[in-house]
ZADRENKOL-384915 format. One line per field, with one value per atom (N, C-alpha, C): atom name; residue number from 0; x, y, z. Coordinates in nm, 2 decimals. Layout:
<nodes>
name <- c(CA / ...) .
resi <- c(NUM / ...) .
c1 <- c(X / ...) .
c2 <- c(Y / ...) .
c3 <- c(Z / ...) .
</nodes>
This chain:
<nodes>
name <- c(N / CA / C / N / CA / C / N / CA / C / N / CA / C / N / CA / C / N / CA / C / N / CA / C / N / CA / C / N / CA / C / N / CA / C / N / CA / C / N / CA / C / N / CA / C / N / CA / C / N / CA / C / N / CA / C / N / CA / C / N / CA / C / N / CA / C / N / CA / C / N / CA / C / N / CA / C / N / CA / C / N / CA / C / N / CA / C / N / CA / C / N / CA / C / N / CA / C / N / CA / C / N / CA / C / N / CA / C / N / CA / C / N / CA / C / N / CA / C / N / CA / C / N / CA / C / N / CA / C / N / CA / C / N / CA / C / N / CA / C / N / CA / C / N / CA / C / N / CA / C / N / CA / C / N / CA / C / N / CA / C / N / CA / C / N / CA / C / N / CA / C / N / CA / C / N / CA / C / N / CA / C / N / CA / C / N / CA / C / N / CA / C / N / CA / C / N / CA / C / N / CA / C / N / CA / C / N / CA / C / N / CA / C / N / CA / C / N / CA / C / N / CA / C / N / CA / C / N / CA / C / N / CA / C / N / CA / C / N / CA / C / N / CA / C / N / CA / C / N / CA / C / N / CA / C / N / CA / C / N / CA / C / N / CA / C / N / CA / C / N / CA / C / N / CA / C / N / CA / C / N / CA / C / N / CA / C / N / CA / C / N / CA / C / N / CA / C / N / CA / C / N / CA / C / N / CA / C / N / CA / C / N / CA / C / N / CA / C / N / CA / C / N / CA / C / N / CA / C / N / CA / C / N / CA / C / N / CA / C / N / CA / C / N / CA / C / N / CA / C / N / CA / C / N / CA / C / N / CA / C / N / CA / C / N / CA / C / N / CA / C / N / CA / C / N / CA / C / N / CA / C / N / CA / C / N / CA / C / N / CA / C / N / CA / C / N / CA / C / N / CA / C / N / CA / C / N / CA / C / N / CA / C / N / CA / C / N / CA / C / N / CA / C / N / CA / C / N / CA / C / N / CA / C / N / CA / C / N / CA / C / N / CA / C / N / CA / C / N / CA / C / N / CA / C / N / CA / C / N / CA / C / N / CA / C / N / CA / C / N / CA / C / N / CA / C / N / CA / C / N / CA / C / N / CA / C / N / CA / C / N / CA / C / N / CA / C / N / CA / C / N / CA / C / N / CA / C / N / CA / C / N / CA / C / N / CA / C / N / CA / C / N / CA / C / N / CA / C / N / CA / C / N / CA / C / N / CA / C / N / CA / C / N / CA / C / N / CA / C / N / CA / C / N / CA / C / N / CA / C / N / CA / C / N / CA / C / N / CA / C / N / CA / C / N / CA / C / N / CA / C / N / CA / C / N / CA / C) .
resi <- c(0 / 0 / 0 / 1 / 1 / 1 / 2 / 2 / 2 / 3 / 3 / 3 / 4 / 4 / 4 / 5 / 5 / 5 / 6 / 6 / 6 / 7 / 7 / 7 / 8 / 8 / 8 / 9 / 9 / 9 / 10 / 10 / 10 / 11 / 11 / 11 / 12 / 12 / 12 / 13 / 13 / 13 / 14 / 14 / 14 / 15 / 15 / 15 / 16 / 16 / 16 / 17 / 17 / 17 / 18 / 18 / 18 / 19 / 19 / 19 / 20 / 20 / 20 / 21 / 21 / 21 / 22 / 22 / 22 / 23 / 23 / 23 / 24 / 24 / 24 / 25 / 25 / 25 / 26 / 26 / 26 / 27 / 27 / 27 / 28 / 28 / 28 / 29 / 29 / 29 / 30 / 30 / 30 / 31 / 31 / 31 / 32 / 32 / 32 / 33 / 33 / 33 / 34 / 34 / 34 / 35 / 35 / 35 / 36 / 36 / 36 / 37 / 37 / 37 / 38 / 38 / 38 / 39 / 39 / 39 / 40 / 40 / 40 / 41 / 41 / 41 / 42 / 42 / 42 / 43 / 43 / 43 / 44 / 44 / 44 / 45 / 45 / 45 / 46 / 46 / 46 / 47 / 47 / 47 / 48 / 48 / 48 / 49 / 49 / 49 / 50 / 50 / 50 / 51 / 51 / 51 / 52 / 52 / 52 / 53 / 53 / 53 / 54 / 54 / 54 / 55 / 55 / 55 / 56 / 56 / 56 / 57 / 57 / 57 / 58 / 58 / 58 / 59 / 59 / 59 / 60 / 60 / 60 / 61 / 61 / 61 / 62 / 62 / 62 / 63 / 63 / 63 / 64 / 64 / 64 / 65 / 65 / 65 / 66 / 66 / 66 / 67 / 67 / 67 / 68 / 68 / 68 / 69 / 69 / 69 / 70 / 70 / 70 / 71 / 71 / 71 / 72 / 72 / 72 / 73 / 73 / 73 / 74 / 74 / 74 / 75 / 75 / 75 / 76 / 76 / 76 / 77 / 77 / 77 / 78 / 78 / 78 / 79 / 79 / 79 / 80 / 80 / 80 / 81 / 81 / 81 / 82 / 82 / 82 / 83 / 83 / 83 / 84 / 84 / 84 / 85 / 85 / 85 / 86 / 86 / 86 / 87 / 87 / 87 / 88 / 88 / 88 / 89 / 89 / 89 / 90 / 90 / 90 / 91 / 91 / 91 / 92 / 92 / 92 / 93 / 93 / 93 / 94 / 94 / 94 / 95 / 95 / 95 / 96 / 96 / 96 / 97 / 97 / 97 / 98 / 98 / 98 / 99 / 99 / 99 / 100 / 100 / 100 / 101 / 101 / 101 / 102 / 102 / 102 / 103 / 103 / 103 / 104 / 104 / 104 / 105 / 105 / 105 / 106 / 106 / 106 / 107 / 107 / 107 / 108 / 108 / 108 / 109 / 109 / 109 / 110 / 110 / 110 / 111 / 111 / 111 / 112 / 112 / 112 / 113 / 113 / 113 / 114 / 114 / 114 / 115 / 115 / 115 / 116 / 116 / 116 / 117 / 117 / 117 / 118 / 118 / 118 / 119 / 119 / 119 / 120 / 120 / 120 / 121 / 121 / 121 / 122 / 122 / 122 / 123 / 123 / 123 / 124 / 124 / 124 / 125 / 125 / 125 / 126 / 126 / 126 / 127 / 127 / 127 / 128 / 128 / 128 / 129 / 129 / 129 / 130 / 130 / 130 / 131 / 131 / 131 / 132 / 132 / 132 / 133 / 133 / 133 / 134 / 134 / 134 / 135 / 135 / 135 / 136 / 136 / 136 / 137 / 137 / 137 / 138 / 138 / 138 / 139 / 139 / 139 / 140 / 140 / 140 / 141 / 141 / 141 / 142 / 142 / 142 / 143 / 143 / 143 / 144 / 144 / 144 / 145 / 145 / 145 / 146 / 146 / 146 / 147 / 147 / 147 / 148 / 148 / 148 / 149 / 149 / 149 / 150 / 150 / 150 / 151 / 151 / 151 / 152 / 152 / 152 / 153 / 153 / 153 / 154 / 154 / 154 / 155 / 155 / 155 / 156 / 156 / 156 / 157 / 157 / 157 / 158 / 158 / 158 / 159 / 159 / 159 / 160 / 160 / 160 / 161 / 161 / 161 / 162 / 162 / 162 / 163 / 163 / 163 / 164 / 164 / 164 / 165 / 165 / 165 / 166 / 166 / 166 / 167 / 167 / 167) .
c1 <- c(1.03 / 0.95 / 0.97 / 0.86 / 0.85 / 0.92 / 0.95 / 1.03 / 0.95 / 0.77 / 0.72 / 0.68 / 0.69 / 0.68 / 0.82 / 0.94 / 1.05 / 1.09 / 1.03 / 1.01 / 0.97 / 0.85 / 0.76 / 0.80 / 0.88 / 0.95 / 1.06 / 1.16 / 1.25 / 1.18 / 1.08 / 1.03 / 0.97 / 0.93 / 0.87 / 0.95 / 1.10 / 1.21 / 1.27 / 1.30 / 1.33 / 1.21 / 1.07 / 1.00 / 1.04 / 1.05 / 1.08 / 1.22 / 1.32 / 1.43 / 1.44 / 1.38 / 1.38 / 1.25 / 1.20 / 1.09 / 1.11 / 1.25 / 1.33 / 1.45 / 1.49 / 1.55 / 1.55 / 1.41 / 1.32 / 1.34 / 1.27 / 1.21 / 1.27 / 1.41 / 1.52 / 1.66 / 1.66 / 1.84 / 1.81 / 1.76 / 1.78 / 1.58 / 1.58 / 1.44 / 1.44 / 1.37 / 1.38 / 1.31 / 1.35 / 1.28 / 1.33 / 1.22 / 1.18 / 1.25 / 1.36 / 1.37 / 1.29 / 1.25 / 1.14 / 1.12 / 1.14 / 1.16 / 1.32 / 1.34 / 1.48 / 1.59 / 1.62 / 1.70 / 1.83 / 1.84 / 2.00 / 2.00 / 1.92 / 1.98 / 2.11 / 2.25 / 2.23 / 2.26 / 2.26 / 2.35 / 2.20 / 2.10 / 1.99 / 1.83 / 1.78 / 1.66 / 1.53 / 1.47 / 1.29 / 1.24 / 1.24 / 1.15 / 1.25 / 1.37 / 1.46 / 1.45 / 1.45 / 1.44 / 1.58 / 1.57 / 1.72 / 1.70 / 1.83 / 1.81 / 1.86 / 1.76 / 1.81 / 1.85 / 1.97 / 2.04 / 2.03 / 1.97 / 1.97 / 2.09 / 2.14 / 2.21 / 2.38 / 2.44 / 2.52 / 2.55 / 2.50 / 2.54 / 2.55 / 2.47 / 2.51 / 2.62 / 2.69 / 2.84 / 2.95 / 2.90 / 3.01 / 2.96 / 3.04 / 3.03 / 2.95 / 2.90 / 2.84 / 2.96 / 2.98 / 3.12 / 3.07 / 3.15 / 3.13 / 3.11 / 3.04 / 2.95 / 2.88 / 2.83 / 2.76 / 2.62 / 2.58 / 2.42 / 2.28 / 2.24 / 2.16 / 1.99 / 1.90 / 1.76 / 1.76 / 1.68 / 1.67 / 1.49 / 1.45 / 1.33 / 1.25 / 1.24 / 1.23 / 1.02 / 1.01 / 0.82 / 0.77 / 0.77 / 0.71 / 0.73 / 0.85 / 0.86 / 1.01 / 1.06 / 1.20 / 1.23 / 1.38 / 1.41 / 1.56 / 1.58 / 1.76 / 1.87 / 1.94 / 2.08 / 2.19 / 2.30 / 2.46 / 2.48 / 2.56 / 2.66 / 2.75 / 2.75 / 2.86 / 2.90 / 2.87 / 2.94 / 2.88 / 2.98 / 2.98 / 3.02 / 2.94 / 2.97 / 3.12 / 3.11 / 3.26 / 3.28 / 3.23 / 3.28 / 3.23 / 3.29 / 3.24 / 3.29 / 3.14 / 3.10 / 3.11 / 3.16 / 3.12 / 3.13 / 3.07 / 3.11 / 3.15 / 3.23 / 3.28 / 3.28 / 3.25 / 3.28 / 3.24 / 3.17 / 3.13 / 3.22 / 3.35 / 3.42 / 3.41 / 3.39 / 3.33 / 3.48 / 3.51 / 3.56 / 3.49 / 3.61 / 3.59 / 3.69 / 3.61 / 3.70 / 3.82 / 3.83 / 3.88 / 4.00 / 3.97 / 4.06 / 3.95 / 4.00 / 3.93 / 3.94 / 3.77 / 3.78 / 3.72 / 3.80 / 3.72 / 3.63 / 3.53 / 3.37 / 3.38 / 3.39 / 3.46 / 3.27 / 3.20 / 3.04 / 3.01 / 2.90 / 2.85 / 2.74 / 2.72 / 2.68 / 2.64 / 2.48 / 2.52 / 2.58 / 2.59 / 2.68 / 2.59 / 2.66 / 2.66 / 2.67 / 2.58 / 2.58 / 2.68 / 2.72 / 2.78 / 2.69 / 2.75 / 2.65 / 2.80 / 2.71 / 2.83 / 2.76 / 2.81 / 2.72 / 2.62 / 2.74 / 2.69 / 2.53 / 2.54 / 2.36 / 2.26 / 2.30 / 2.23 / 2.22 / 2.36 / 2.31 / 2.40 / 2.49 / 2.55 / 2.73 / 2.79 / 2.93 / 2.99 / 2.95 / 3.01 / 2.91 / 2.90 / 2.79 / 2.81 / 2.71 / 2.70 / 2.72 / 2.76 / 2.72 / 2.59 / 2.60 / 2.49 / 2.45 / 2.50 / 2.39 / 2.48 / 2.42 / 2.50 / 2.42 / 2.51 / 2.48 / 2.45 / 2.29 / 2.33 / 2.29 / 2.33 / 2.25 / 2.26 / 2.13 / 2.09 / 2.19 / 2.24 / 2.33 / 2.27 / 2.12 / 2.04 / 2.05 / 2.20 / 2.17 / 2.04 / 2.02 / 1.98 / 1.83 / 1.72 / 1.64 / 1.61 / 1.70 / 1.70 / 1.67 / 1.55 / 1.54 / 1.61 / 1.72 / 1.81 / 1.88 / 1.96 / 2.01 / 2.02 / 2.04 / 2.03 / 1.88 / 1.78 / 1.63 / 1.59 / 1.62 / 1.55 / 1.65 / 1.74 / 1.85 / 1.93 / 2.00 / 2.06 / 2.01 / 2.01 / 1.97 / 2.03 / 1.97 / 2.01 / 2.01 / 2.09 / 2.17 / 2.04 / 1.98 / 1.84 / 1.74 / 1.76 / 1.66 / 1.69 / 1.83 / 1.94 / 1.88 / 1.82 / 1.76 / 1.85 / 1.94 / 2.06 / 2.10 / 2.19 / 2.26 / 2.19 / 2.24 / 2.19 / 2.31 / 2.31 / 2.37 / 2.39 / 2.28 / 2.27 / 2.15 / 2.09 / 2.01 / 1.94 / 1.84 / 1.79 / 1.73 / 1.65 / 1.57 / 1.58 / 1.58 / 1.55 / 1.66 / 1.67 / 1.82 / 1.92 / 1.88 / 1.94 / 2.06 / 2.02 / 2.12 / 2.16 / 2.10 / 2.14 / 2.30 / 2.30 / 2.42 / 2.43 / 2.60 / 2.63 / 2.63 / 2.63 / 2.66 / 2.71 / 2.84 / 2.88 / 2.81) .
c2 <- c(8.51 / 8.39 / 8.37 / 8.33 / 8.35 / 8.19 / 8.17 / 8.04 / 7.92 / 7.97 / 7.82 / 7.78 / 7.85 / 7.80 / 7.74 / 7.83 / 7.74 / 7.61 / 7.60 / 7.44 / 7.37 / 7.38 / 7.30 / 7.28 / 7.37 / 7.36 / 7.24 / 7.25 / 7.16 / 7.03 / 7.01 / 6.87 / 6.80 / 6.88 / 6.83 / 6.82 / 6.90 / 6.83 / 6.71 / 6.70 / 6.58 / 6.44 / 6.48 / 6.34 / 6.34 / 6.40 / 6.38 / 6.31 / 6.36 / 6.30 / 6.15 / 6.14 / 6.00 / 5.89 / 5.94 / 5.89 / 5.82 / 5.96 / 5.93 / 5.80 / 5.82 / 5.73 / 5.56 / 5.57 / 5.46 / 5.41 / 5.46 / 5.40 / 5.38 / 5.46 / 5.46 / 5.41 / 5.35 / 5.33 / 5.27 / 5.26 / 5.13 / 5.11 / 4.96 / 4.91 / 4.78 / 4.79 / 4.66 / 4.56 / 4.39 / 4.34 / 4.20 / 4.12 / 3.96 / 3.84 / 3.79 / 3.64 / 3.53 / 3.48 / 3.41 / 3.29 / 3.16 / 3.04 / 2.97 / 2.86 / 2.83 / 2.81 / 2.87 / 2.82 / 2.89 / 3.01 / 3.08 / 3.01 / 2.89 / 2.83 / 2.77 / 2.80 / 2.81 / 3.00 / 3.05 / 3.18 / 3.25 / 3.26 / 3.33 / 3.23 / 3.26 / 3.23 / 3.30 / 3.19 / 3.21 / 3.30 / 3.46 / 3.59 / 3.68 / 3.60 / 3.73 / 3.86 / 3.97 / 4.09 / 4.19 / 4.21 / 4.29 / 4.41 / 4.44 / 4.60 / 4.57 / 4.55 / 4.55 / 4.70 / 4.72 / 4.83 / 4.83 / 4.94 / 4.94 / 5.01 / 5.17 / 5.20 / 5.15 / 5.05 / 4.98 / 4.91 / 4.88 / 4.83 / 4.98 / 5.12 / 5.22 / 5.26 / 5.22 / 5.27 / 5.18 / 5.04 / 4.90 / 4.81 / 4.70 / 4.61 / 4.47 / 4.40 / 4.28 / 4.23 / 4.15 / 4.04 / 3.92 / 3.82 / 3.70 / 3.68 / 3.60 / 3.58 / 3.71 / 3.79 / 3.87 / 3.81 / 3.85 / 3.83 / 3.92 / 3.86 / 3.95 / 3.91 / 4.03 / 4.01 / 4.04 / 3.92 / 3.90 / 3.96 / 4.01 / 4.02 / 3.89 / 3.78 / 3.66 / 3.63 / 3.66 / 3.66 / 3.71 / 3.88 / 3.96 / 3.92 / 3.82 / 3.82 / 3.82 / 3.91 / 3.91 / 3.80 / 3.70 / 3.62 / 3.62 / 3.56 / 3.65 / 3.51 / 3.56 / 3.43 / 3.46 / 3.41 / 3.43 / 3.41 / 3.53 / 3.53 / 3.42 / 3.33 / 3.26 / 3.27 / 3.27 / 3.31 / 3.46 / 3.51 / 3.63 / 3.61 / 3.75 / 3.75 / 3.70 / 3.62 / 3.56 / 3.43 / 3.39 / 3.31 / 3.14 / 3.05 / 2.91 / 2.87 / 2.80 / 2.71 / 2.61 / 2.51 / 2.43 / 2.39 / 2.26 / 2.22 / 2.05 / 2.02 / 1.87 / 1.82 / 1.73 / 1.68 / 1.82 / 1.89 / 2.00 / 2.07 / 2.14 / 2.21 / 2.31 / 2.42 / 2.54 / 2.55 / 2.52 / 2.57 / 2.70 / 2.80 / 2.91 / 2.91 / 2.89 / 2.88 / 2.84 / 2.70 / 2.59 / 2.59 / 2.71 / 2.69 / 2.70 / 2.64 / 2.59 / 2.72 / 2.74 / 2.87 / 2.85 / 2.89 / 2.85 / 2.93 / 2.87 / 2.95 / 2.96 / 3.06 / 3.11 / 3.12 / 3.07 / 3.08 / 2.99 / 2.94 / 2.80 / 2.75 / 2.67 / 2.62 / 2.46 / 2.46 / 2.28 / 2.26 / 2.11 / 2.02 / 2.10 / 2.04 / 2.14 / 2.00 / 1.94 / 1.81 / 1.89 / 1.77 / 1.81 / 1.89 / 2.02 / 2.09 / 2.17 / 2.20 / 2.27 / 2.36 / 2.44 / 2.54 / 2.46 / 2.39 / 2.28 / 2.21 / 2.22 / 2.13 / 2.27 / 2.37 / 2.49 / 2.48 / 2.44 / 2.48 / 2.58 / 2.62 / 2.74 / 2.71 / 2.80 / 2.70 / 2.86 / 2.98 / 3.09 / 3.16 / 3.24 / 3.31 / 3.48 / 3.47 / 3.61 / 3.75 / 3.84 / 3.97 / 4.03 / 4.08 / 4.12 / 3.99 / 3.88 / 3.77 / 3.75 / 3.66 / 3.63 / 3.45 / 3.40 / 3.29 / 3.29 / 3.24 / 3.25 / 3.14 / 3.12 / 3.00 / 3.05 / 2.90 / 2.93 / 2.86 / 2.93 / 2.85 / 2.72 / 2.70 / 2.54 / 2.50 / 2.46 / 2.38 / 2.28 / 2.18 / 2.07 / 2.16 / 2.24 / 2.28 / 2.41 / 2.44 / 2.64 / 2.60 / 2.70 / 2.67 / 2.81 / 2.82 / 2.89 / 2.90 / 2.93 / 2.92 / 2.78 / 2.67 / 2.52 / 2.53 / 2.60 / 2.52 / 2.66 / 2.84 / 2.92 / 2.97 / 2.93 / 2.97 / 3.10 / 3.16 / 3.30 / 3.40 / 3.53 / 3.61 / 3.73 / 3.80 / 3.92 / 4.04 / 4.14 / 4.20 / 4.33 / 4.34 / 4.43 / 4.39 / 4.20 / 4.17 / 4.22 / 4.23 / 4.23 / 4.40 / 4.37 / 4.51 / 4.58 / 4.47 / 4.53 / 4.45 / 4.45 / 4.34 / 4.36 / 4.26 / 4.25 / 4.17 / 4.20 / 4.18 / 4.19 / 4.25 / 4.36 / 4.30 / 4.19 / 4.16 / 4.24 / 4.33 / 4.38 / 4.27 / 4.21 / 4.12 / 4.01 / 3.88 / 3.93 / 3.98 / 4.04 / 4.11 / 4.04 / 3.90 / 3.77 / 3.74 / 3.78 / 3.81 / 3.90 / 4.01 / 4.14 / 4.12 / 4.23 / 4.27 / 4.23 / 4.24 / 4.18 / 3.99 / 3.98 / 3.81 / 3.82 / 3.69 / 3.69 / 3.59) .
c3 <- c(-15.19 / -15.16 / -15.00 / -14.93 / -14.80 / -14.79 / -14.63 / -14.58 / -14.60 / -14.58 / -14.60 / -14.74 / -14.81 / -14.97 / -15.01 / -14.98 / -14.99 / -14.95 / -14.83 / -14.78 / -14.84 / -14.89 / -14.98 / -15.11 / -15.18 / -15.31 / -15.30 / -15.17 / -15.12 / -15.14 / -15.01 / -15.02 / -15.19 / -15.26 / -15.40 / -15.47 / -15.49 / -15.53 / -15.51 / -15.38 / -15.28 / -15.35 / -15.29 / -15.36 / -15.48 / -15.60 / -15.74 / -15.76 / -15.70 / -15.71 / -15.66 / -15.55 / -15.50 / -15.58 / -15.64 / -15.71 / -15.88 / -15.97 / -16.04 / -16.02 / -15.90 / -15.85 / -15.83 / -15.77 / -15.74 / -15.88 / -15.93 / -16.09 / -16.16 / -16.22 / -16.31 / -16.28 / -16.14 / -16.06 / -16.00 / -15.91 / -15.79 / -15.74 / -15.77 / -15.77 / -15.67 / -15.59 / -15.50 / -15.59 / -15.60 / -15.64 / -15.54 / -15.60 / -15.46 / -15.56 / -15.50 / -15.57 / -15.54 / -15.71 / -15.69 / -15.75 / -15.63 / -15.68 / -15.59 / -15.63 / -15.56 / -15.72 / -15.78 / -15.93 / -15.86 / -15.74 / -15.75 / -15.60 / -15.60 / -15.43 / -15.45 / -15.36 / -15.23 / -15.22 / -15.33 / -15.35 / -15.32 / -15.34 / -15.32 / -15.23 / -15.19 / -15.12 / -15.22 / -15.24 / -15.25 / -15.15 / -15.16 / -15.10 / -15.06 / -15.09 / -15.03 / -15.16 / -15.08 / -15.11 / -15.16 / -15.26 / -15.31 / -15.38 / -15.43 / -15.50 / -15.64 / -15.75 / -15.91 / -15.93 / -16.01 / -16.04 / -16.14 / -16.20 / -16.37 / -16.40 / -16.33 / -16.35 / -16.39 / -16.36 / -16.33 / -16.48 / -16.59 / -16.68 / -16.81 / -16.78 / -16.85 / -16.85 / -16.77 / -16.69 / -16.73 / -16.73 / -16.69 / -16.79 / -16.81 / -16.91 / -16.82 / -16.86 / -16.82 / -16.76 / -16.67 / -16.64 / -16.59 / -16.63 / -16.56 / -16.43 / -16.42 / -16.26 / -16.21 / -16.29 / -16.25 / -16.19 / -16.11 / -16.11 / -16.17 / -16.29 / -16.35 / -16.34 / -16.38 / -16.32 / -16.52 / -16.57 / -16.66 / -16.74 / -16.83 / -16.83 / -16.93 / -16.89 / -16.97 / -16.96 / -17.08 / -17.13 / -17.04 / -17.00 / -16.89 / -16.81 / -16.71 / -16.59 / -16.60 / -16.44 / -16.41 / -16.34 / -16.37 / -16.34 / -16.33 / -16.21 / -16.16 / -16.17 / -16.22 / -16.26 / -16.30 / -16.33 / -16.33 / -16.46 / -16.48 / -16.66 / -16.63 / -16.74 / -16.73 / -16.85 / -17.01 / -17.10 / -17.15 / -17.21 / -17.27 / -17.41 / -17.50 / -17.63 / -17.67 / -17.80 / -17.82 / -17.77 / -17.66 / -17.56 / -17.68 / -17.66 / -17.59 / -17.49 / -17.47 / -17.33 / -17.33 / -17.20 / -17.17 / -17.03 / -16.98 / -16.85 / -16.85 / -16.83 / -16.82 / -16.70 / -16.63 / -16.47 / -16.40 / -16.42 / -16.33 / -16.35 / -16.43 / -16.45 / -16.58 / -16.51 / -16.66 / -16.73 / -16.89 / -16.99 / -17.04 / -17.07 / -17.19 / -17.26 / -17.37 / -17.53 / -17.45 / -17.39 / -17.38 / -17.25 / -17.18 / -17.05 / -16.95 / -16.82 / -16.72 / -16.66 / -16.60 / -16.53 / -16.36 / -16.27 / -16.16 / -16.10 / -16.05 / -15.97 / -15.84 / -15.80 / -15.65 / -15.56 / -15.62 / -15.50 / -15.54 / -15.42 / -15.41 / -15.52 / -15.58 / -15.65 / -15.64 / -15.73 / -15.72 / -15.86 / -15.89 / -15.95 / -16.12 / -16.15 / -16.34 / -16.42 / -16.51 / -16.55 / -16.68 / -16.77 / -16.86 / -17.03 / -17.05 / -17.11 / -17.20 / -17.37 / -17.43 / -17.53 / -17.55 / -17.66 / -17.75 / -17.85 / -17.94 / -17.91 / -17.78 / -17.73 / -17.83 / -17.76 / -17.83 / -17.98 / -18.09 / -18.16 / -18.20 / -18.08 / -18.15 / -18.10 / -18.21 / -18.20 / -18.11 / -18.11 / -17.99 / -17.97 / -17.84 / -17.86 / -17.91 / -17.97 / -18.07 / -18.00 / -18.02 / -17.99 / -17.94 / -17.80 / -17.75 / -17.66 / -17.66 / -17.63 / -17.49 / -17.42 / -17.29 / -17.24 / -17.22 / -17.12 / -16.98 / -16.94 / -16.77 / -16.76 / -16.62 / -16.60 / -16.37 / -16.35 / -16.18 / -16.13 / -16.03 / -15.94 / -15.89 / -15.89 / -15.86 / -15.93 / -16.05 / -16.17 / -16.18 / -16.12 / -16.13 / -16.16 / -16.11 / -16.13 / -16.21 / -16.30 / -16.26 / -16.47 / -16.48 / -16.61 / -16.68 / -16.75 / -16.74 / -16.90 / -16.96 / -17.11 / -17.18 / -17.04 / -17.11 / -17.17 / -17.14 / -17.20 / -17.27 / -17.21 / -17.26 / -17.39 / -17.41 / -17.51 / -17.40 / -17.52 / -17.49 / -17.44 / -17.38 / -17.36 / -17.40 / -17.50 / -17.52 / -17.46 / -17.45 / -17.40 / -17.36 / -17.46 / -17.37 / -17.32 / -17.32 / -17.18 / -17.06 / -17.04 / -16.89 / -16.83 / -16.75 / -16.68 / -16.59 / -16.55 / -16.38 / -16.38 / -16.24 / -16.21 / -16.04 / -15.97 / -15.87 / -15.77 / -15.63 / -15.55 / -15.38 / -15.38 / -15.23 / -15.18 / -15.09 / -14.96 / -14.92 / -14.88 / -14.79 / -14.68 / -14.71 / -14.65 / -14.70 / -14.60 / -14.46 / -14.38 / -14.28 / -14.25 / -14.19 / -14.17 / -14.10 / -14.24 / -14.38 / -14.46 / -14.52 / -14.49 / -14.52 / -14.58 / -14.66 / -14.72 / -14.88 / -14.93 / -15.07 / -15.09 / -15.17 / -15.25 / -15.34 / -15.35 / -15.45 / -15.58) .
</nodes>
């Protein structure tokens, strides 16, 4: 095979791989709305990782991009299967010890599984909710989310580059 077909074999590998990539592992996607304010911005631009939960288990305070009635919508694990919830004076309990939240958030009115209906959450399911409590329509109104809505997690800024980088 002559040097310039080998080139060209190279680059059509290259686009396929990065194209695989694109599509299947790392997807840019736009936060949209203010529910993860002060932790996220309305247009800021990030990178959903699908790959990242084939690998790893969900964890608390994760940031996940949810797929809720054909739209993605990005918010924080706070219970996990097994778990009860609640929040008292703005203080998150699990299954009854006080756990503390190391990123900014607003105020968390008082909320406990039981509102739901459910006395722990089930296998597969997960609790999130928006760091904008006061606005963020979130597990208090859409229920639980199960575990193959969760498309990635998310955490990395691209834009605008004034915040570039990770969030916790």
């Amino acid at each position: 095979m002559n040097k310039k077909k080998k080139e060209i074999i190279e680059y059509i590998v290259l686009i396929v791989v990065i194209l695989l990539i694109r599509t299947y592992l790392f997807v840019p996607i736009m936060v949209s709305g203010n529910s993860m304010v002060p932790t996220l911005n309305n247009g800021d631009v990030m990178i959903l990782n699908k790959f990242n939960y084939l690998v790893n288990d969900i964890k608390r305070f994760d940031i996940v991009v949810v797929d809720y009635e054909n739209e993605y919508i990005i918010k924080r694990v706070i219970g996990l299967p097994g778990d009860y919830v609640e929040y008292k004076n703005d203080i998150l309990y699990v299954n009854g010890k006080k756990i503390e939240e190391v990123y900014d958030r607003e105020y968390t009115e008082d909320f406990n599984l039981n509102d739901l209906n459910i006395e722990k959450i089930p296998n597969n399911y997960y609790l999130v909710l928006g760091d904008n409590r006061p606005i963020s329509k979130d597990s208090r109104k859409i229920g639980l989310i199960d575990k193959k809505n969760i498309k990635g997690s998310t955490n990395f800024i691209l834009f605008p580059f004034s915040r570039f980088g990770n969030v916790i």
